[in-house]
Each structure stands twice: as C-alpha cells, then as structure tokens.
N, C-alpha and C positions, 0 to 999 in steps of 0.2 A: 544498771542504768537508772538514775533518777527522773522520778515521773512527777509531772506537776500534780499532777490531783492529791490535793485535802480532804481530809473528814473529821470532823467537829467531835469531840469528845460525849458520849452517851451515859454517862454514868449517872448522874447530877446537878441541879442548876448549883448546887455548892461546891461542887467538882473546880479545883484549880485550872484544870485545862481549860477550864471554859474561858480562861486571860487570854487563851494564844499557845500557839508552840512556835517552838523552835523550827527554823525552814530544815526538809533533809539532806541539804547539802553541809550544813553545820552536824547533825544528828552522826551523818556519815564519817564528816572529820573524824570528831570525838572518838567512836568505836574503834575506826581505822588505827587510833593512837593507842587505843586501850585492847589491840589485838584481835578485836572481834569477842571480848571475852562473853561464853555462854551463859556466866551466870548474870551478869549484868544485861544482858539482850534477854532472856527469859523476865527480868525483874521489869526492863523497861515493858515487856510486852503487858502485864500485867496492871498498866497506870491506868491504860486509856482504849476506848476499840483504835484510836488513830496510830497511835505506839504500836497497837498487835499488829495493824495492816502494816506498816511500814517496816516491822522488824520482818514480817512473813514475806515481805519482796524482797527485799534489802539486805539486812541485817544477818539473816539467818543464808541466804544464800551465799555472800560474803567469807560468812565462815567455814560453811562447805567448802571453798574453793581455794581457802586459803589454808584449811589443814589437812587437806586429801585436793591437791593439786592437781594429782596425775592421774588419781578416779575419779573427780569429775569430767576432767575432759573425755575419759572412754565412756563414761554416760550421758554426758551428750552429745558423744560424735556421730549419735546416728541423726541427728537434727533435731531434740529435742530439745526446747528450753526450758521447763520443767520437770524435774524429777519428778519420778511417778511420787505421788501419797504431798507432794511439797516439800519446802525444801526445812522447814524448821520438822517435818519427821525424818527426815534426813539429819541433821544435826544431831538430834536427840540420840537416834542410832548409830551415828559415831562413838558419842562420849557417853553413854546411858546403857548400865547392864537390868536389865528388867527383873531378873531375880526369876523364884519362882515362889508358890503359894500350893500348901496341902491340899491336894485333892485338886487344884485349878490345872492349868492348861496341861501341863506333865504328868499329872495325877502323881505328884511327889506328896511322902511322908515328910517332906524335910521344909524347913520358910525360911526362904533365900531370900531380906532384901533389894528391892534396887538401889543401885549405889551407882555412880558417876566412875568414869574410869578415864585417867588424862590422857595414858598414853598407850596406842592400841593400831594393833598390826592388822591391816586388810591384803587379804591377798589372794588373787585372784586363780594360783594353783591351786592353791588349799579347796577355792571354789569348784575348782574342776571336779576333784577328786571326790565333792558329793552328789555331784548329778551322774544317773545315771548312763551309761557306754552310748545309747542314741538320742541322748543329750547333750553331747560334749561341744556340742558348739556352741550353747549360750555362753553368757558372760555373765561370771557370781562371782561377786566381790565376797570374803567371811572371812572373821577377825580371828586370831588363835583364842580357845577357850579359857574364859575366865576363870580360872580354876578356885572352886571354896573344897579345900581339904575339911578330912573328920568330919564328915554328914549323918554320924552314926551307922545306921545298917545300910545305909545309902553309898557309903563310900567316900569315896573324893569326886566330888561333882564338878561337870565344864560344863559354863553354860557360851553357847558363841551366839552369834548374829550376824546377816549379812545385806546383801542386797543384789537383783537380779538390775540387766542393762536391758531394756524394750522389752519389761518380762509379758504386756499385753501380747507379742510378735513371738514369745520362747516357744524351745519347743517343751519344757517341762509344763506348760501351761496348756496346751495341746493334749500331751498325754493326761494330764488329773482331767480335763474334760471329757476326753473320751470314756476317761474310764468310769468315769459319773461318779467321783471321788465326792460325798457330803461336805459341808463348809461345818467346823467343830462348833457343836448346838449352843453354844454357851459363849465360848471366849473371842475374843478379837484383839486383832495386833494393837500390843502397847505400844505402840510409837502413832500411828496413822488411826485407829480404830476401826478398820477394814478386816471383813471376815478372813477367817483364816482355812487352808486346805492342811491335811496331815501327811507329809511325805512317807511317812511308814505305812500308815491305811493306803495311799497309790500304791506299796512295795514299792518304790524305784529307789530305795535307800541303796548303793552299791555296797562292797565288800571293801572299797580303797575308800571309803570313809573313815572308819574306825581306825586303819593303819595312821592316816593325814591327822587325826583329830587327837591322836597316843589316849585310844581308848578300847575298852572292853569291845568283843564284834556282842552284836545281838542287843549292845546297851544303847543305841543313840536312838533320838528320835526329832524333829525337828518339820516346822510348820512354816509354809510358807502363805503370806496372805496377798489380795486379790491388786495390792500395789507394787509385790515383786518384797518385800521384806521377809527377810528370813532369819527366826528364830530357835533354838534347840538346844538341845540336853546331853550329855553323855555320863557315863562311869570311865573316870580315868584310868588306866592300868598305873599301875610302880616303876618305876624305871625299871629295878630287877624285879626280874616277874619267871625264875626258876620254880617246878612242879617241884621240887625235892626238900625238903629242908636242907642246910650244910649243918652240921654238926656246931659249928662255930657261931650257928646262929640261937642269939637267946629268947627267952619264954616269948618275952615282950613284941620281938619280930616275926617271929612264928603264930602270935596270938593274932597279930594287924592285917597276916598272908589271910589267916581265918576269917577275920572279918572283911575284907576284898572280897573273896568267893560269897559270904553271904550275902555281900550289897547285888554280887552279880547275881545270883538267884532269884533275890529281890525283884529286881528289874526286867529278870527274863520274865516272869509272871506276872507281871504285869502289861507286857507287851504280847504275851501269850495270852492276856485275857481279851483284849486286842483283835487279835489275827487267828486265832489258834493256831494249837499245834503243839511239839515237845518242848519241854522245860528243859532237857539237857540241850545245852549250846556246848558250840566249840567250844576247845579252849582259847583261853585269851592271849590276846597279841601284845608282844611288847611292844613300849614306846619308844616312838622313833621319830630322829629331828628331823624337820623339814630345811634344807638349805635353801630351796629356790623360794622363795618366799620375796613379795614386794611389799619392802617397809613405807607405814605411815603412821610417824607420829601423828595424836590427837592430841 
C-alpha cells in the first residue's frame, strides 16, 4: 500500500534530490516492470534517506512476496504485517549467503565469501527436521545448503539460512530462555544485526538434522537470533560414504575418503571445545535426498 508521507533528502544542500522526487506511485511502476530487481532496490536505497524509507516499506516488501509467494502468506497469516527484523532483512536473506569468516561466528579455519545466490529452495520440512521433537510445532522456513566443496581440512562446507513464523510466540524461543542460553559475546545476524542465541550450546540440535541437511552427525551447528533468523554450518558427507575401500578404487579417491574423516575430526573438536565431551562421534550418515520439499525460486 502506498502512503502519502514525504521525506526530504538529508545528505546535502548540493544533493540532487533536494530538486524533487519522483511521486511513489511512479517509483512503484518502474520496479513493478523491472521485477522488483534487488540489486537496483539496494542501489536506489543508497541515493537518499527518502529512497531507503520508501524501498524499506515498499519496495523490498514487494519483493518478498513476489518471490516466495506462498512463504509470505504463512508468515503472515498469523496477523502480522511485518516481518520480524523488516522486510529488506528479509530479502537480503532470501537471495544473500553470508559466508563465513576465520575464527568469527563458526569459529571456521576456512573465509567463505558472501556472495548472492538467485535461486534458492525454502522448505518448510527441511525446517522441521531441525527443531527439536517438543518443538515440532513451530514454523521454520531453511533453504538447502549452499554447498563450497574442497575447504581443505574443513571438507565440503553447507552453509543454509532460514527463518522462524511468530518466533517471539515459538516454542524454541521458550526453551533458549529457560535454559538461560548467553546471546554469542561478539557476533550478530548478518541480515537484521540482532543478537544472536547458539542452538548447539541450547543442545536442541536433533539427530534428523544431519540426515535432512546430507551431512556429517556431530558436524552442524547453527544460530538463531532474537528476530527469528536462522543461520548455520555443516560438513557435507559424499554421496558414497562406504567404511571399506573397493579395491577398484584409486590413490586419488581413497586419499579425498581421508581427507572427509579429517575435516570430521576437525569439527568434532571443536564443538567439543564447546560442550565437552568425546571426540570419537558416530559414524557418518550418508546423504540422502529430500523429495517432500517446497520449491521457491529466488
């Protein structure tokens, strides 16, 4: 819905805007023809404060709803007309993989870029399958993990993201309370800048994680912060992931099975530095495809 209220450009009395803008019923044309596209709504937000407010009602909601149709309506059918954090950290978290950084939020060896990703599957099973058994009633949108193969001793890294429905009302918000889970001293969600909780320090990480996510068990780890955004990490397994060599198999594949288990030891130690406890984990789960799954293109 367009609002009449104006706000004068702040930048500059040499600032161009200070001619005039454009009315945003024109503003809305425009985008409407050019798709809603993000990098052009990012670039107009950038001109002027009147361009950011108008992309941050408008423009960026727009696009929420015109490339996840069918997950906006489930998050706001409980009668909100804001997404938790707004809706341009919403966008951002559609189409935006935050990467990761040495030593920062994952306490990764490895510097994952963020990099933009166009088209990207939210699905609301996959969300199930990481909340824990007396959580299964909330609503968690999470995307299939972005996978950066060869991270060195890190493995093949999936990094996903997602997002909680009325996560102020969840019950996984319920339990890190109770549990008097710390907020991580340092970092905060890249999309919104709101403190973040660690779902491995709650433990409510289940066991149908790892299967949903075709990852390592004992390797994921993932944070969710105080807008209901959800971000996190895993070690990929192989598609074949046999304990044996085959005879048929050479140096080169046998040396790559080696380097897997090392990335997995890696990781358990560090989430054992974490929590304590043993460094021997299971063994790891092969990967397996998810059919029920609800596509959205981004």
């Amino acid at each position: 819905m367009i609002l009449p209220k104006q706000y004068r450009c702040t930048h500059s009395p040499s600032c161009q805007c200070t001619k005039g803008h454009l009315s945003e019923d024109v503003l809305l044309l425009v985008f409407q023809h050019l798709n809603w596209n993000p990098k052009l709504v990012a670039t107009l937000s950038c001109v002027c404060r009147w361009f950011d407010d108008f992309a941050k009602r408008v423009l960026w909601k727009e696009f929420c709803k015109t490339r996840a149709p069918k997950m906006m309506l489930d998050l706001q059918s409980s009668g909100s007309h804001c997404i938790d954090g707004n809706w341009r950290a919403l966008g951002k978290l559609l189409i935006y993989c935050s990467g990761c950084t040495q030593g920062g939020l994952f306490n990764s060896s490895v510097q994952i870029p963020g990099h933009f990703v166009y088209r990207t599957r939210f699905s609301r099973t996959l969300g199930r399958s990481l909340l824990p058994p007396q959580c299964r009633t909330d609503v968690l949108y999470v995307c299939d993990p972005c996978e950066h193969l060869d991270q060195g001793e890190e493995g093949d890294v999936g990094l996903f993201r997602g997002i909680f429905k009325s996560f102020p009302t969840s019950k996984v918000r319920k339990v890190i309370i109770n549990k008097a889970v710390p907020f991580h001293p340092s970092e905060v969600c890249p999309y919104c800048k709101a403190r973040l909780w660690s779902m491995l320090q709650a433990k409510i990480i289940p066991q149908s994680a790892c299967i949903r996510l075709e990852a390592y068990e004992d390797c994921i780890e993932y944070f969710v912060c105080l807008n209901g955004h959800l971000l996190g990490i895993c070690t990929l397994a192989p598609l074949s992931d046999s304990e044996d060599a085959n005879p048929s198999e050479d140096s080169n594949q046998i040396e790559k099975k080696q380097d897997n288990c090392i990335a997995k030891e890696n990781i358990l130690k560090r989430r054992n530095s974490l929590l304590g406890g043993s460094e021997n984990g299971p063994s790891p789960q092969k990967r397996l495809t998810n059919s029920n799954r609800c596509n959205i293109d981004v």
